[in-house]
C-alpha positions in Angstrom: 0.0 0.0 0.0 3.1 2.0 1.0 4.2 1.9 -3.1 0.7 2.8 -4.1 0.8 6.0 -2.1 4.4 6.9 -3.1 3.2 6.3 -6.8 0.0 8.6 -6.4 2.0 10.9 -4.9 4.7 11.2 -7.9 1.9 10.6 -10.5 0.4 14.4 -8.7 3.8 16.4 -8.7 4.4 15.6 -12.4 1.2 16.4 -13.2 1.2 19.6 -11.5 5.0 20.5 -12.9 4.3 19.7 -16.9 0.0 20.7 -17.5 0.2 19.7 -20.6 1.5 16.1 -20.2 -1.7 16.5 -17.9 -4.4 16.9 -20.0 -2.8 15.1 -22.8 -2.8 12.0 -20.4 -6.2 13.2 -19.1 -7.4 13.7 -23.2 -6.2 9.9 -23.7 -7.8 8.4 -21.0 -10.9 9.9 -22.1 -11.0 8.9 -25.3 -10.3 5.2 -24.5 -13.1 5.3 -21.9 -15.3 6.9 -24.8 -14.5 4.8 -27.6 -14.7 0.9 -25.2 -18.2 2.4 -23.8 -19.5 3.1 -27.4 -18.2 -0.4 -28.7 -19.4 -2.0 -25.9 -22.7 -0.4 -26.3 -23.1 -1.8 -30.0 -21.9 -5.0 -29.3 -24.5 -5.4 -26.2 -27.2 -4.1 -28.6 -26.4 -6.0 -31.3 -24.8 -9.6 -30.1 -25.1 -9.8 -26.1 -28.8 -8.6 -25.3 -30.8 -11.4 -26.8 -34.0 -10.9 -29.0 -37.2 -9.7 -28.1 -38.8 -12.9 -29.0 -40.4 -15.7 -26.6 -37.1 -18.8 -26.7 -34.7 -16.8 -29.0 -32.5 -19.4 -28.5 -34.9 -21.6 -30.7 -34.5 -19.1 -33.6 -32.5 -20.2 -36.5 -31.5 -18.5 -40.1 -31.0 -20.9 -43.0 -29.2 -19.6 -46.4 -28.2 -21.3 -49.4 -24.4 -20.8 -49.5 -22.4 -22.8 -52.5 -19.7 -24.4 -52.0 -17.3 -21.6 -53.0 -18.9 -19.6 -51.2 -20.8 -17.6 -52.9 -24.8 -17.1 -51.5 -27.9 -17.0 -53.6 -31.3 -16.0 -52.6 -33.9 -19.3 -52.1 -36.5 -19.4 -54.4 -39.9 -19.9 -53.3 -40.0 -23.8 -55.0 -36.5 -24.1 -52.4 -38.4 -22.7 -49.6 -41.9 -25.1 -50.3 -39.5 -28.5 -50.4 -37.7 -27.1 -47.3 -40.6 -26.6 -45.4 -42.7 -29.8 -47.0 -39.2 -32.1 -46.2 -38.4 -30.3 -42.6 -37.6 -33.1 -39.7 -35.8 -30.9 -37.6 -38.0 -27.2 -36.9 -41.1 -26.9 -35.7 -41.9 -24.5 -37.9 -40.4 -22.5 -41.5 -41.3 -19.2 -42.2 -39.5 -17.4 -45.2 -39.1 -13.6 -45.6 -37.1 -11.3 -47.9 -36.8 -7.7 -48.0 -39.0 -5.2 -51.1 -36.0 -3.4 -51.2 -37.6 0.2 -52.0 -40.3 -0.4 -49.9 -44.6 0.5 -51.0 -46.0 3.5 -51.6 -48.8 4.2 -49.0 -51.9 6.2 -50.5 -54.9 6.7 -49.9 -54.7 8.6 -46.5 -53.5 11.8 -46.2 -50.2 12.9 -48.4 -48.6 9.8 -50.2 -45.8 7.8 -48.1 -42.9 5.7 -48.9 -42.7 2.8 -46.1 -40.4 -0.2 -46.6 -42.1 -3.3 -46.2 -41.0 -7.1 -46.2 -42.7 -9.9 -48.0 -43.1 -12.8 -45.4 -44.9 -16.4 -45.5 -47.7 -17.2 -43.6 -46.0 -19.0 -40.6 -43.7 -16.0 -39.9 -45.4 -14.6 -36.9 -45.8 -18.1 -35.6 -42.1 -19.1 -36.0 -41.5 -16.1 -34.1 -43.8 -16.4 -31.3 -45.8 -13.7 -31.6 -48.9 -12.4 -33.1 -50.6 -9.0 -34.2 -52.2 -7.0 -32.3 -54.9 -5.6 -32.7 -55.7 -8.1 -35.8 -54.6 -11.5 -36.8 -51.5 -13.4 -38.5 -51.7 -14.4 -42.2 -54.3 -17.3 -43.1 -53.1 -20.2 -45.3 -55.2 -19.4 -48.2 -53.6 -15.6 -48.4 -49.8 -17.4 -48.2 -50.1 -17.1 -52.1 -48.5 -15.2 -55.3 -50.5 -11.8 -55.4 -52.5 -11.9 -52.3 -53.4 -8.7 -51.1 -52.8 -8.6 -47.6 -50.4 -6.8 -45.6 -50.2 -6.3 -42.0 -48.9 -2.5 -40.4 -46.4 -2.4 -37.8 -47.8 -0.6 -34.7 -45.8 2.5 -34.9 -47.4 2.9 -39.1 -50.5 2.2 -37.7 -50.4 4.4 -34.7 -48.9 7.5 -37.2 -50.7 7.0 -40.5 -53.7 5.9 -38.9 -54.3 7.6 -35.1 -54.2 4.1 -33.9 -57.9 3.6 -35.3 -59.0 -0.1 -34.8 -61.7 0.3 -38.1 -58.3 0.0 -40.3 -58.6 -3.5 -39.9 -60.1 -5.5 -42.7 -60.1 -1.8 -44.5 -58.5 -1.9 -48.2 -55.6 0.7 -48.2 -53.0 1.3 -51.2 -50.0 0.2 -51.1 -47.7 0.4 -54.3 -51.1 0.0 -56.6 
């Protein structure tokens, strides 16, 4: 303890003789603490915390990756034998992304909102459901149904939250 003190002590008087080796040191420090609290802050976010879902450790991705590498997107024939031959899951939902999103009309001022395209077990692979309102029904898990379920915070903005949306016909990209 004796060393710890003397140290202390001589870490002071040099500070106090040379300021500027001060607040460089002090600068330093600083920016270390800064930059480990953001990373650590992403990496909690993003990898540690785990997802907001009911057993997330049950959640599983499957890609098609070639041998060399090199991924392709699953084609919705890929995705029916996957599902039709599964063993292993209790359930396979597919999604992929609309990349520009829809245009919303029909409301107020027209609205660009992204929006993914998703298979009728999605909700259910992920434990949850809509609410207010329902999942998708088997009969609309087909090429050009035309149904499409808000998220809550397009719903509660676009649509004050009003529970007569549901089953209402809206526009979205024609």
């Amino acid at each position: 303890m004796r060393t710890l003190i003397q140290d202390a002590r001589y870490a002071v008087r040099t500070l106090v003789k040379n300021p500027a080796f001060g607040a460089v040191a002090i600068l330093a420090l600083a920016l270390g603490i800064g930059a480990t609290t953001a990373i650590f802050s992403v990496v909690n976010a993003a990898l540690l915390r785990p997802l907001p879902y009911p057993s997330p450790e049950r959640l599983t991705v499957l890609h098609k990756i070639y041998p060399n590498g090199a991924g392709n997107a699953v084609t919705a024939f890929m995705f029916s034998y996957w599902r039709d031959h599964n063993h292993s899951f209790e359930h396979v939902a597919a999604c992929t992304s609309l990349g520009a999103g829809f245009t919303l009309t029909g409301t107020t001022m027209p609205e660009r909102v992204p929006g993914i395209a998703v298979t009728g077990d999605f909700f259910r692979v992920l434990g949850v459901s809509p609410e207010p309102g329902r999942g998708f029904l088997t009969e609309e898990e087909r090429v050009g149904a035309k149904v499409a379920i808000l998220s809550d915070s397009l719903w509660r903005r676009r649509f004050g939250a009003d529970p007569g949306v549901l089953g209402r016909a809206i526009g979205l990209g024609g």
